[in-house]
N, C-alpha and C positions, 0 to 999 in steps of 0.2 A: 543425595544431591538436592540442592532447594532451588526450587526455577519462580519467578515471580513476576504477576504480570500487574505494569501499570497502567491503570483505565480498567481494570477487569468490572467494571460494573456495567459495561454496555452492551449490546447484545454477539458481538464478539465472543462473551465470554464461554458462551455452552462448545463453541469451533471449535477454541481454542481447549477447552479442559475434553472434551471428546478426544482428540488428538493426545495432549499429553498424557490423559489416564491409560488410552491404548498401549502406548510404550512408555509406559513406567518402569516397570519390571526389566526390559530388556536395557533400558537406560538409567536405571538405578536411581529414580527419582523419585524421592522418599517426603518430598513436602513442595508443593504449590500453593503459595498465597496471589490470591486476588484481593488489587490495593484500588479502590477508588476514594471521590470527596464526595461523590454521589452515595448517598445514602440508601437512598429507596432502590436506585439501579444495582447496588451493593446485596442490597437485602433479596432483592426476586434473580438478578444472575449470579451471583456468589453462593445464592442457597441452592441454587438448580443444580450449579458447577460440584456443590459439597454433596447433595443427593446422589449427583451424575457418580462422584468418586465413590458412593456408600456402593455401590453394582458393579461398580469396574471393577475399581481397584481398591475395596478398603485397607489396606496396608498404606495404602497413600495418605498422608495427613493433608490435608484441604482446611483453608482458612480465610477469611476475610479481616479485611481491615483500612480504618481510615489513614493509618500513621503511615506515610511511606519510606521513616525510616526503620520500622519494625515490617516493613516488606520487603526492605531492600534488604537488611542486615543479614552477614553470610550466604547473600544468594551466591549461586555459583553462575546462571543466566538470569536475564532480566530480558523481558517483553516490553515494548513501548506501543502501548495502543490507545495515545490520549487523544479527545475530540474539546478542545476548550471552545467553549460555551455554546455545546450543546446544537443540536440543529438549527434552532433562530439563526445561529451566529453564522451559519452557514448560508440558509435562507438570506441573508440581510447582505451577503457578502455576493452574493449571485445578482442580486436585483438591482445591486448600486452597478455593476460592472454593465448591465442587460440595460440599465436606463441612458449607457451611453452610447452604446450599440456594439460591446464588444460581449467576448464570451465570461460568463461567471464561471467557470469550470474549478472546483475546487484545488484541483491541482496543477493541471496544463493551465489555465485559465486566469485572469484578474484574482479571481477570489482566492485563488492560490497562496497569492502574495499576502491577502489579507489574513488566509487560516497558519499562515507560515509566523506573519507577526504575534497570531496569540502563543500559538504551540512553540515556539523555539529558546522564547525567557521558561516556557516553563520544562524543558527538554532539559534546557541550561542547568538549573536549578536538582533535576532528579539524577541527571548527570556527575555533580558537585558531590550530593549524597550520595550515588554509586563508587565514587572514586572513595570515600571516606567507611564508608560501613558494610561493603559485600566485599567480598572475596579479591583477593588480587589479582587471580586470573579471570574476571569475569567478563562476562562478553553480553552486549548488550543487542537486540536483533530491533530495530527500528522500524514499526510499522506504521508510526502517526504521519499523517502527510501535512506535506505534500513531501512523501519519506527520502525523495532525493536530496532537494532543497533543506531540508530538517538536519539527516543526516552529514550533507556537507557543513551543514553550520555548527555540526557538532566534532565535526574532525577538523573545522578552522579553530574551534576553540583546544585544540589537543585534548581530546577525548578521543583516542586509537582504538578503543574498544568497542566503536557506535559501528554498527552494519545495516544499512540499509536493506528492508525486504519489500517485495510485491510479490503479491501471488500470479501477476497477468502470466505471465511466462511460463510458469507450471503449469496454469491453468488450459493454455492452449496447446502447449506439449501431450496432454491428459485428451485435450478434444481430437488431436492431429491422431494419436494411438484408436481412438474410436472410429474415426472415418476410417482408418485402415482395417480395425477390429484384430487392432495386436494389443498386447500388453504393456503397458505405461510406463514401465522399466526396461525396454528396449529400445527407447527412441532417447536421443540428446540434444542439444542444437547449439550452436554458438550466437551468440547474444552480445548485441553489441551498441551504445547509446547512454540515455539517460533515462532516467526511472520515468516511464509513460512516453517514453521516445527512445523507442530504442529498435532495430531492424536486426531480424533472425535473417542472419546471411547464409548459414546452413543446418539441414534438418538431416539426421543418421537414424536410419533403420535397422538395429545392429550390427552397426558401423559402415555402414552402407552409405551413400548422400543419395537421398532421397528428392530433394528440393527443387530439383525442374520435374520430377513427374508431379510433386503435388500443385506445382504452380499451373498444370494443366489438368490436374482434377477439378472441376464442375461441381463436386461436393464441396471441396474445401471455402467457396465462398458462399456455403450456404448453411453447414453446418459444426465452422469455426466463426471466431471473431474475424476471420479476414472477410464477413459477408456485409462489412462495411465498405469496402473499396472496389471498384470497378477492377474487373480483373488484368487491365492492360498496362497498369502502372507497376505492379510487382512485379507483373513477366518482363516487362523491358527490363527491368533492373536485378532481374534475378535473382528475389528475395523475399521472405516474408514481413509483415507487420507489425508492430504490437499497434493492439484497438486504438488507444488515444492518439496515437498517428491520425485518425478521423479529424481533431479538432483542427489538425495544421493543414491536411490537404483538403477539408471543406470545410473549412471555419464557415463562410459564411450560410450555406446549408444548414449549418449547428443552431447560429445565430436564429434564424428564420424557421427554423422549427420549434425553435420554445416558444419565440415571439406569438406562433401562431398558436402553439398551445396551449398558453395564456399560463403557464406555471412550469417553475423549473424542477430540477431533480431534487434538489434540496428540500422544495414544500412535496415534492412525490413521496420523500424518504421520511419526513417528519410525519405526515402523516402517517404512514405506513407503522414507524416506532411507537406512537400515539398510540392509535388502534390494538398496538400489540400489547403495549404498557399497561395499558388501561383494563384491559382483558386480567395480564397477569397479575398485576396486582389484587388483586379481587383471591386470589390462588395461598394457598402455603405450599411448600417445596417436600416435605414431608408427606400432608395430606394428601396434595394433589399434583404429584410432580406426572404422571402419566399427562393428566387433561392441560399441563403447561408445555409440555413435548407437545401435544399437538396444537397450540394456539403458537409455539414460539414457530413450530416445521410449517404452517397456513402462511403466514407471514414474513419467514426468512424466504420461503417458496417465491412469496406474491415483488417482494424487493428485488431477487435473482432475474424473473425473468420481466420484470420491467426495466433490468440495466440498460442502460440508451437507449432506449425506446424514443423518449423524447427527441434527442437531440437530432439520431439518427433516421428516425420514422420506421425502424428495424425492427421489431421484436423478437427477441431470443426466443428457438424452441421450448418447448416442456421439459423437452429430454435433456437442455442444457443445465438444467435446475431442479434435481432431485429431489424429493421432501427430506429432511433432515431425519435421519436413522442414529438414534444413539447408540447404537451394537453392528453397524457396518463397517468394515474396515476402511480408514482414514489415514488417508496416506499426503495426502495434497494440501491445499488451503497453507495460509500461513503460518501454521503451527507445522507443521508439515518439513516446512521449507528449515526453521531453527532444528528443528528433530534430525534432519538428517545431515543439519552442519555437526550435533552436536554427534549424534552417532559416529561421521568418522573420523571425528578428533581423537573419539575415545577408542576405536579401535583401530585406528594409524590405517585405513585401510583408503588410499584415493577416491574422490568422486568427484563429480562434478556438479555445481549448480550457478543458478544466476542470483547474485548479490549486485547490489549499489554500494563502491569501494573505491580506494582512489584510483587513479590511473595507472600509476608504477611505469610508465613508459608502456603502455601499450600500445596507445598510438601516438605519433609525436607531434599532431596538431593538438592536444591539448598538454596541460600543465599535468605534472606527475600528481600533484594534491589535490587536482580536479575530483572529485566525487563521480563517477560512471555506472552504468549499469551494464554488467558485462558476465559472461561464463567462466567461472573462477573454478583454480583445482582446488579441493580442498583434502585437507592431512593434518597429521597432531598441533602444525605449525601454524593452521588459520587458512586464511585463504589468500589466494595467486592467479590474478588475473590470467586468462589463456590468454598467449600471444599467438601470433600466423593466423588470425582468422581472413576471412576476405574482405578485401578492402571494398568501402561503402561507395557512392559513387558524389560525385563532387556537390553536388545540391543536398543530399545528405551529411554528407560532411561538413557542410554549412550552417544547413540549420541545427545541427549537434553545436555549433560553438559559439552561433551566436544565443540560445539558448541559453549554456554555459556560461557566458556572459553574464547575462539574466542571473543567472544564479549564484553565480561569484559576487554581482553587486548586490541583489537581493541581500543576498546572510549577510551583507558587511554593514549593509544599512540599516538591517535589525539587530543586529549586534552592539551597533553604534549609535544605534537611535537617530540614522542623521535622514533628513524629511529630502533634503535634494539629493542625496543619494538616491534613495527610494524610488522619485520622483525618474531619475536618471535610469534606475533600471529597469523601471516600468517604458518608458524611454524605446528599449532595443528588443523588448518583449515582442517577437512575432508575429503574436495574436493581438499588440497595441498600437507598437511602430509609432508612437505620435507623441510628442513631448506636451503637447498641448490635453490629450485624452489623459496622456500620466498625472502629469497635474490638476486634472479634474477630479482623477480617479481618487490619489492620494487624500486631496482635500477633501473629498465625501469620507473615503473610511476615517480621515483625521473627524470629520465633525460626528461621524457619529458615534466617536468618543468607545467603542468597548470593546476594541481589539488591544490597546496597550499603545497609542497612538500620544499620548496625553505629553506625556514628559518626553514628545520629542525635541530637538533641533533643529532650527526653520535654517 
């Protein structure tokens, strides 16, 4: 089996080849390439990732390369983990949204819209090559964001084989199993929204529902991601969260805590890459791949547990943010999440996980081709939306469609290059709401020219 990931030169890449190298053997994965245009990110993560394989797994063929059609060709999966241009481009895309007074959030947020227009012609395009030179069954697992909005613009283009992933949902299923101090594979939840908005209407404890005792556990808001939310608004509604829910019910909190701390997440995270980069660099992966395990674990550590610090004024535990172990067993993260779609394809055996997929009628306030984020069955046929979960309550269900909305005109604006589109779906955006901020907004990212804004339509 050839799995291949594109972006593999970011520092994603050691996650990601830890995970695949773990279950190679039992998944029969016999070659991973990592495809970036980044050269130098290529040469210190692609060589870490080829080192990582020489201890796991050498039976595993490991390779690097700039051609994404000689990445792509015969894969049988395909990873999407691109970041077009780079940190600035995100930095630049936070401060234009921050100078008007709304939120940059790269994916909830203004900036969203902007990282959406670079990544989606170029999604388009590796897309085009996947349909032409991998495998006919091949299945693509989408994690470049803003991965809903991306995703759906790649199932409007009839690309069936684009899946949306986020780790949030694992990720707090994995924290929910620690407060309890059970086992991470006895807990399920159903999952129900859009990628970064989406509400766990129930939590099973080997098959149990769990979910009004955790909504009166006193731990859960302090060491899960629900320790951003006042605990009165989930108990009335008798549910849980996912994190970026934060930006909608205290956007302007969010706002007022950057403001104040004079830099967003984007210059927190560039930095943070900088410092790391600059270190490794200086390294050979051969010589000195020990002393770049621990500059890459100092620093993936140091990004982890400043996740919304900023915006929130929260900061993550210690214990929420491990040092990176290359020989601990790695079940999670979003390598994780494709492993065990792919595991039970291949062995027909049901499970469940949360993907971004279309609707299929699951609920019937949205369109079937909606893109969703939802608890899917999955078996040798792909995945199947779970239907009968509990219905959400009407403010929620609300802002699920006009979101949606957001999203449907979004992909169609960049698709079509059309500026009042854009302009229009920035428009009904939540966290914009203002025809007048759209247009302001639009026409900054238009002037500064290097998101792919050039050749649009006025």
């Amino acid at each position: 089996m050839k799995l291949c990931i594109l972006g593999g030169g970011g520092s994603r890449a050691m996650i990601l080849a830890k995970s695949l190298l773990q279950q190679a053997k039992s998944l029969s994965i016999s070659e991973i390439v990592f495809m970036d245009c980044h050269q130098e990110g290529l040469r210190i993560f692609g060589g870490m990732a080829q080192k990582a394989a020489s201890l796991i797994d050498p039976d595993v063929r490991v390779s690097c390369t700039t051609d994404p059609i000689e990445a792509i060709s015969n894969a049988d999966y395909v990873i999407t983990t691109v970041r077009v241009g780079g940190d600035s481009s995100r930095v630049q895309n936070e401060k234009i949204a921050l100078k008007h007074g709304v939120l940059g959030q790269e994916t909830t947020g203004a900036g969203g819209f902007a990282m959406a227009v670079s990544t989606i012609p170029v999604l388009r395009e590796y897309c085009s090559l996947i349909r032409q030179y991998a495998k006919k069954e091949v299945m693509v697992f989408n994690f470049s964001n803003p991965s809903g909005l991306v995703t759906q613009a790649m199932r409007d283009l009839g690309y069936d084989f684009v899946y949306g992933v986020c780790d949030a949902p694992s990720g707090f299923l994995r924290q929910i199993a620690n407060v309890r101090k059970g086992q991470s594979e006895d807990y399920k939840m159903d999952v129900f929204g859009l990628n970064h908005l989406s509400y766990f209407t129930s939590v099973r404890e080997k098959g149990e529902d769990i979910t009004a005792e955790l909504l009166r556990d006193p731990l859960l808001y302090t060491e899960t991601d629900m320790r951003y939310f006042e605990p009165d608004l989930p108990q009335k509604w008798g549910m849980l969260f996912n994190e970026y829910l934060y930006y909608f019910y205290y956007r302007e909190q969010a706002v007022a805590n950057i403001l104040r701390k004079g830099s967003t997440r984007g210059e927190s995270i560039m930095g943070i890459n900088e410092r790391m980069f600059e270190e490794l660099k200086q390294c050979n992966a051969e010589k000195d791949f020990d002393r770049m395990l621990e500059i890459y674990s100092k620093y993936n550590h140091e990004r982890e547990i400043s996740y919304m610090a900023t915006e929130s004024s929260v900061k993550r535990n210690e214990s929420a943010a491990p040092l990176f172990d290359l020989y601990s067993r790695e079940d999670g993260g979003y390598a994780g999440i494709a492993l065990a779609f792919i595991k039970a394809k291949i062995a027909g055996k049901e499970s469940e996980m949360v993907l971004s997929v279309p609707n299929q009628g699951t609920v019937e306030w949205l369109r079937d081709s909606d893109v969703v984020e939802v608890t899917c069955s999955i078996g040798p046929s792909g995945a199947t939306p779970k239907k009968g979960m509990k219905e959400l309550p009407e403010s929620a269900v609300e802002l699920i469609r006009t979101m949606k909305l957001y999203e449907r005109m979004a992909a169609r604006s960049i698709l079509e290059k059309d500026r009042n589109l854009a302009i229009e779906a920035l428009m009904v955006h939540p966290l914009i709401n203002s025809y007048s901020l759209a247009k302001a907004l639009i026409t900054d990212y238009l002037n500064l020219n290097v998101n792919g804004f050039d050749d649009w339509r006025a």
